[in-house]
C-alpha positions in Angstrom: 118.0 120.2 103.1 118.4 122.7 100.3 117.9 121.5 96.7 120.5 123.3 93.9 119.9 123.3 89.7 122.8 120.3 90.0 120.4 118.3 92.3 116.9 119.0 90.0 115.7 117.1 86.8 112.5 118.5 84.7 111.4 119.8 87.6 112.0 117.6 90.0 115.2 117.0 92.4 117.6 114.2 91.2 116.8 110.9 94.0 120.5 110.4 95.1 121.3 107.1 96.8 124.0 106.1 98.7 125.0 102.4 99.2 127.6 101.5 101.8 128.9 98.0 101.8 132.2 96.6 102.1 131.7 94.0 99.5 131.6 95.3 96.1 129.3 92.7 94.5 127.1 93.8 97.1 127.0 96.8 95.4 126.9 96.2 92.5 123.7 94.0 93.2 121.9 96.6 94.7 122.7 99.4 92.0 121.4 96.7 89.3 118.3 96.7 91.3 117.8 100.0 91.9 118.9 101.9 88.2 116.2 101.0 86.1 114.1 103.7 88.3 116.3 106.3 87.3 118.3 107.0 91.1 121.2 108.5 91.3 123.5 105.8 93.0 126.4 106.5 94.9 128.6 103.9 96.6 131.0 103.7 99.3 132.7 100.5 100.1 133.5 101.2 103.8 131.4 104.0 106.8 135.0 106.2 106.2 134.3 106.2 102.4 130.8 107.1 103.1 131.2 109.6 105.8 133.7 111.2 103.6 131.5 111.2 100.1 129.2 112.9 102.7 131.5 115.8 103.7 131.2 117.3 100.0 127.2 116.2 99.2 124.7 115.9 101.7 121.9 116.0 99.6 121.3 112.2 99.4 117.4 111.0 99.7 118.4 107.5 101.4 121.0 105.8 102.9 121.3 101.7 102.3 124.0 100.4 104.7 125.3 97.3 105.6 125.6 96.4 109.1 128.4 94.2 109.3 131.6 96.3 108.1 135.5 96.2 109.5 136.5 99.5 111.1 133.5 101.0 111.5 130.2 99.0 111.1 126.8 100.3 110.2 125.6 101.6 113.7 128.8 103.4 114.4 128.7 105.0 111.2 125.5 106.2 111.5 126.2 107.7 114.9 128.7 109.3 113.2 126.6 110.7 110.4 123.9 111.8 112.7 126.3 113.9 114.6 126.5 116.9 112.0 123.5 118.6 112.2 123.5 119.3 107.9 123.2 115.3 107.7 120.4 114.5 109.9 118.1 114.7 107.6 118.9 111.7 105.3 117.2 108.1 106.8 119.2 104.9 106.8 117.6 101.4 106.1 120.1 99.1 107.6 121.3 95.9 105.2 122.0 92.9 107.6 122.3 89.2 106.7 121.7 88.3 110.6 118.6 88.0 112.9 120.3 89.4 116.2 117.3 89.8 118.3 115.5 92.6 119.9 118.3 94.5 120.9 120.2 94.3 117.9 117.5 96.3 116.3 116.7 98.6 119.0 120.4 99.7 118.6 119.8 100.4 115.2 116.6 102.5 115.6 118.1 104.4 118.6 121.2 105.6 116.0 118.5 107.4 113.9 117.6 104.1 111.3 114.3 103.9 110.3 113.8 100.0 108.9 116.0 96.9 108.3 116.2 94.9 105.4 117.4 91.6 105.8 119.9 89.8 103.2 119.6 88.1 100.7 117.8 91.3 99.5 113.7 91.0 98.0 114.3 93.2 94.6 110.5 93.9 95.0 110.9 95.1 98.8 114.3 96.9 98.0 112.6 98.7 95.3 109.2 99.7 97.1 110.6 101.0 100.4 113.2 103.1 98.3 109.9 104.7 96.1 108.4 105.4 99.6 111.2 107.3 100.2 112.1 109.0 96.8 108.2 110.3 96.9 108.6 112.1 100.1 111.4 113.5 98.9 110.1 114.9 95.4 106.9 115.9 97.7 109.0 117.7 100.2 111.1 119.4 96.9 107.3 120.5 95.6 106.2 121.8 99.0 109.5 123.6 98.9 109.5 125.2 95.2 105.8 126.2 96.4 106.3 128.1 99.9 109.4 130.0 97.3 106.6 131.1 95.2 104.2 131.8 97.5 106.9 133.8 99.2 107.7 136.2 96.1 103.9 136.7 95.5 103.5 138.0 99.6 106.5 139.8 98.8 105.2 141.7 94.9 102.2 142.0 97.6 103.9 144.4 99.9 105.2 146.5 97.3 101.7 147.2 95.9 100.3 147.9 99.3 102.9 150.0 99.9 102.8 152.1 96.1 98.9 152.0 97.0 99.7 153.6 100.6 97.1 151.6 102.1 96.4 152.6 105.1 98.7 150.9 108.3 96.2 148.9 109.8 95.6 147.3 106.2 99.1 146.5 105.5 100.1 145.4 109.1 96.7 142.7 108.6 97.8 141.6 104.9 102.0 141.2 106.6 99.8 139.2 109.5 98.2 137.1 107.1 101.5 136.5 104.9 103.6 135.6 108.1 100.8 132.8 108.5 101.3 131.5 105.3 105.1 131.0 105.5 104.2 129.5 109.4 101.6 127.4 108.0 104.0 126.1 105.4 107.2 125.9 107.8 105.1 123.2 109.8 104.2 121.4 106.8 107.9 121.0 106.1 108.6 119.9 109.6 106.0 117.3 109.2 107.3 116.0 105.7 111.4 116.0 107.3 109.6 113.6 110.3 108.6 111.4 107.5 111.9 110.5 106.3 112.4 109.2 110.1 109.5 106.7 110.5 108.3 103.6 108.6 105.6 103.8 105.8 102.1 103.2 108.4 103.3 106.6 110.4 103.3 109.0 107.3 99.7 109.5 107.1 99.1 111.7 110.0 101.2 114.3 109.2 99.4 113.9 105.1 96.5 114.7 106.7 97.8 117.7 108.2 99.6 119.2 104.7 95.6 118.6 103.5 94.5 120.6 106.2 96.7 123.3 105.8 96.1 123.5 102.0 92.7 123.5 102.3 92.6 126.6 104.8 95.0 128.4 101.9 92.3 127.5 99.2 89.3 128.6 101.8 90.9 131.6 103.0 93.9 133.4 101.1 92.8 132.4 97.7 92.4 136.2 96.8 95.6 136.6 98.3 97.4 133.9 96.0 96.2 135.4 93.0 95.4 133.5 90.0 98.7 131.8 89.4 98.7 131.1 92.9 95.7 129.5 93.4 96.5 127.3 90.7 99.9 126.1 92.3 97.3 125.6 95.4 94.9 122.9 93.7 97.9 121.4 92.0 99.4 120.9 95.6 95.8 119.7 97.3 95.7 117.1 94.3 99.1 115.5 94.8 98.7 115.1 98.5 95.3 114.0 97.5 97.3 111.2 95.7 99.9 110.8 97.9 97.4 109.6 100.9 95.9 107.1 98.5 99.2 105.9 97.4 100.2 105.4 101.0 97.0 103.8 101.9 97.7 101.4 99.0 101.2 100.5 100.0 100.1 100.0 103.6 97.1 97.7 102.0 100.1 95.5 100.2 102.3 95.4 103.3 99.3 94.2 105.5 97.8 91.6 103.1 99.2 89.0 104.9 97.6 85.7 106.1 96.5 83.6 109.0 95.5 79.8 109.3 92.7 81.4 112.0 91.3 83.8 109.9 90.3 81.5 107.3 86.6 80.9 107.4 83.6 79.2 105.2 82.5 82.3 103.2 79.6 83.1 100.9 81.2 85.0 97.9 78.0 85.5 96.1 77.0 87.9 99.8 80.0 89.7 99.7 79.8 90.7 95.8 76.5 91.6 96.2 77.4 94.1 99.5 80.1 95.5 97.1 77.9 95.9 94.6 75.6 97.7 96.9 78.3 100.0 98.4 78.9 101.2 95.0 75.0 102.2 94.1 76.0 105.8 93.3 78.7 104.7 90.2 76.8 101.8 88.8 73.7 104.1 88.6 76.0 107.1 87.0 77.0 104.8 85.0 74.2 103.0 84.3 76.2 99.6 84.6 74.4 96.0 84.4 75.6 92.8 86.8 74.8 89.7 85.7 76.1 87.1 88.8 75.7 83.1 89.0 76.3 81.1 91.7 79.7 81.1 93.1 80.3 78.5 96.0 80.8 79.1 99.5 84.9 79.4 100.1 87.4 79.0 102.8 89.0 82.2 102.6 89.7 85.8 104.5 86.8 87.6 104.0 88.1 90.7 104.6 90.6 90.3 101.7 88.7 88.7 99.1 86.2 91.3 99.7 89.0 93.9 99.0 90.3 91.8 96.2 86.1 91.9 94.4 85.8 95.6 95.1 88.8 96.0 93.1 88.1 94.2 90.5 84.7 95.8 90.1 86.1 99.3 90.5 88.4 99.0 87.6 85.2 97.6 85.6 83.4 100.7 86.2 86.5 102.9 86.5 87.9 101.5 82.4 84.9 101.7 80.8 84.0 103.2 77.0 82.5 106.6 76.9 78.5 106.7 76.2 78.6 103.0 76.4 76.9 101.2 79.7 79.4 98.8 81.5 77.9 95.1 81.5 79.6 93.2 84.1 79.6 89.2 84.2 80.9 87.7 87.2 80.3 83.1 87.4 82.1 80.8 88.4 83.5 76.9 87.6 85.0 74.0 89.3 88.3 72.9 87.9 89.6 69.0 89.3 93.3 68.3 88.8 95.2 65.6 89.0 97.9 65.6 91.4 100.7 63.6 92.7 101.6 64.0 96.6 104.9 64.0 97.9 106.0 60.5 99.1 102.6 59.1 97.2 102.7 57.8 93.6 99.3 58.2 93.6 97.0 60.4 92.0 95.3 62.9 94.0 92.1 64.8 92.8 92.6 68.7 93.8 89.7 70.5 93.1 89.8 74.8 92.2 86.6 77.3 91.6 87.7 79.4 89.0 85.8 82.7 89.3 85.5 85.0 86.2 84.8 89.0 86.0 84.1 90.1 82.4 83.6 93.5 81.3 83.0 95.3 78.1 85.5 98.0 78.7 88.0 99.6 77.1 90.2 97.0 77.4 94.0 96.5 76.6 96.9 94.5 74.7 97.0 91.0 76.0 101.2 91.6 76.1 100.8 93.4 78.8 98.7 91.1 80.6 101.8 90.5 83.3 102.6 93.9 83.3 99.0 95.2 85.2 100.0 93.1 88.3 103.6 95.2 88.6 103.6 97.8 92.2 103.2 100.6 90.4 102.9 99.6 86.9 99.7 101.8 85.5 98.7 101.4 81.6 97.0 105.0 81.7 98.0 108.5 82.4 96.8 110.0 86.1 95.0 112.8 83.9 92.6 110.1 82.4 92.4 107.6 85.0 93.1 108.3 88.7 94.9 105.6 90.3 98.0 104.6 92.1 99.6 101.7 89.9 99.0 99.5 93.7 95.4 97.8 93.5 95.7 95.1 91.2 99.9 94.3 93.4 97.2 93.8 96.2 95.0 91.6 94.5 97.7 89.1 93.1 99.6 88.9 96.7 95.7 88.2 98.5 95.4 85.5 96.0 98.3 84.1 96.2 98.4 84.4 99.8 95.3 82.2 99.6 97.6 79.5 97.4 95.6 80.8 94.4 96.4 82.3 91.1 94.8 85.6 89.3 95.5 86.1 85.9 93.4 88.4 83.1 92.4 88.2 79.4 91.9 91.3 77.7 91.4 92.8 74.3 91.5 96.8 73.0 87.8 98.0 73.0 86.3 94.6 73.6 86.7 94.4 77.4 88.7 91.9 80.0 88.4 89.1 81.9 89.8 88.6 85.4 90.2 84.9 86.2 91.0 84.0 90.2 91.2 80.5 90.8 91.1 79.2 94.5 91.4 76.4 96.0 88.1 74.3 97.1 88.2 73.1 100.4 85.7 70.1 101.2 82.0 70.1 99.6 81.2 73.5 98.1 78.0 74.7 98.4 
């Protein structure tokens, strides 16, 4: 893939899109869904008009395309696409309306897709598989922009050893060391291109190489890299350093699914004081106070209401005022409402334990109260709080997932108040 000044935006490349569908309010759907993040959308009503948009720009991040077109349908025109070498690069997430089995979908990962979406479309889904892919493609432009720099520092390198006349053995060592580099960053590229072929759980191995790799450039070449150079360096080791998180977050919300058998009679009050525990080392830094009542037993996930708590407690500590301790409340209440069943006109009692986690923290404006559960959505800059924008997306879909609600209360430099109401099932304890 090469990336041009008419692909590149503020210093990142321009996400192109292409959307293939024979139905133009298909189109026309998915382009309303997918603008407001600032893609570049192009669309081709049939796999000809695509394959022939492709013959003059083949620097598209993704490929949406429908399955079920005339003439040429989705699979052939991928085969098609995947037959000139310049084009393999670019994944396709298949659009199909229809559940055809096993086979069906084998035929579509054997043509070179990499996921299925089914129709009608999840704006919410659409979106995040579509950022999954527009990161590694920024990441890959970064990784790329870096190995050009690092390239014409190795080469302002030679020509001082050479005005210097080091001696030969010196040089041919130093051209050693530089050839390592460019290897060393070759096969982090190779790794990143893989990435665009497989679905979001597989991309953390080859992260965790890039880190690797990086790291042995800041432990041994960082007199080589120069000043300049080793700053380019830790800027690089903290954006993969972000990336992994970001993955691991978006793998945490695709996983936070539920089962009827994993449900189990659980003592909340244990696991928020093992979170607590786990996190000795912060609440000491920052000298934080807990003050927790009795919460009843639940019949929940453990697993993920542990993950939703530690969350919640995180962000306590994480957004709280300089010099001032964090004091964190966490009690709970038990809400009876009246409902009416289906096929019953009578009233039935429905009893909810409506846990609360205050804080005296920085706080925020109550408008954007809806806002903080957004994929994404972050109400701070990365340079003052670290973070991916996915933590509190997790916690809403675990509640909810549990036929709950979460919502928060929150004012500027008073604190806020998480409130997750759950459903009681039989005598709490």
């Amino acid at each position: 893939m090469k990336f041009t000044t008419e692909n590149t935006s503020a210093g990142k490349p321009l996400v192109s899109i292409l959307i293939v569908d024979d139905k133009e309010e298909n189109l026309f759907s998915i382009e309303a869904i997918l603008e407001k993040d600032g893609y570049n959308i192009v669309k081709a009503d049939s796999g000809r008009t695509a394959l022939k948009i492709l013959l003059k720009q083949f620097d598209f991040s993704l490929i949406l395309m429908d399955v079920q077109m005339p003439e040429l349908n989705g699979f052939e025109t991928a085969t098609l696409i995947y037959q000139r070498e310049r084009l393999k690069h670019i994944p396709i997430i298949f659009i199909t309306a229809n559940d055809h089995g096993e086979e069906s979908l084998f035929k579509g990962y054997r043509t070179g897709g990499v996921d299925y979406l089914y129709k009608p479309i999840n704006p919410d889904l659409l979106r995040v598989k579509v950022a999954v892919f527009a990161d590694l493609y920024n990441k890959r432009y970064q990784l790329i922009v870096q190995e050009e720099k690092l390239i014409i520092a190795n080469k302002k390198l030679e020509i001082e050893i050479e005005e210097k006349r080091i001696s030969e053995e010196k040089v041919t060592t130093l051209n050693t060391q530089l050839i390592e580099n460019i290897n060393q960053l070759k096969a982090i590229n190779e790794d990143l291109e893989r990435f665009a072929y497989v679905a979001s759980h597989d991309l953390q191995e080859p992260l965790r190489k890039i880190m690797l790799f990086a790291d042995r450039l800041a432990d041994k070449y960082t007199t080589v890299l120069g000043t300049q150079g080793g700053e380019y360096l830790t800027r690089m080791i903290k954006a993969t350093d972000r990336m992994q998180q970001l993955i691991k977050n978006i793998l945490a919300f695709s996983r936070a699914t539920t089962n009827i058998d994993d449900f189990e009679i659980t003592d909340i009050n244990a696991i928020i004081e093992a979170i607590v525990s786990d996190l000795e080392i912060s609440v000491e830094e920052k000298k934080a106070t807990f003050h927790i009542g009795h919460i009843p037993y639940l019949c929940v996930i453990p697993s993920q209401i542990k993950q939703v708590f530690q969350n919640l407690i995180i962000n306590a500590l994480k957004f709280s005022k300089e010099n001032v301790p964090p004091v964190i409340t966490i009690y709970s209440e038990i809400e009876t409402v009246q409902k009416i069943a289906e096929n019953d006109a009578r009233n039935h009692e429905k009893k909810y334990c409506k846990i609360y986690i205050k804080d005296n923290g920085i706080g925020f404006e109550q408008k954007y109260a809806d806002q903080v559960f957004m994929i994404f959505k972050r109400l701070h800059t990365h340079d003052k709080f670290e973070g991916t924008g996915i933590g509190l997306s997790i916690c809403k879909k675990i509640i909810e997932k549990h036929n709950g609600f979460i919502a928060v209360e929150s004012k500027p430099d008073i604190g806020t108040t998480f409130i997750i109401t759950l459903p009681v099932v039989g005598d709490s304890k």
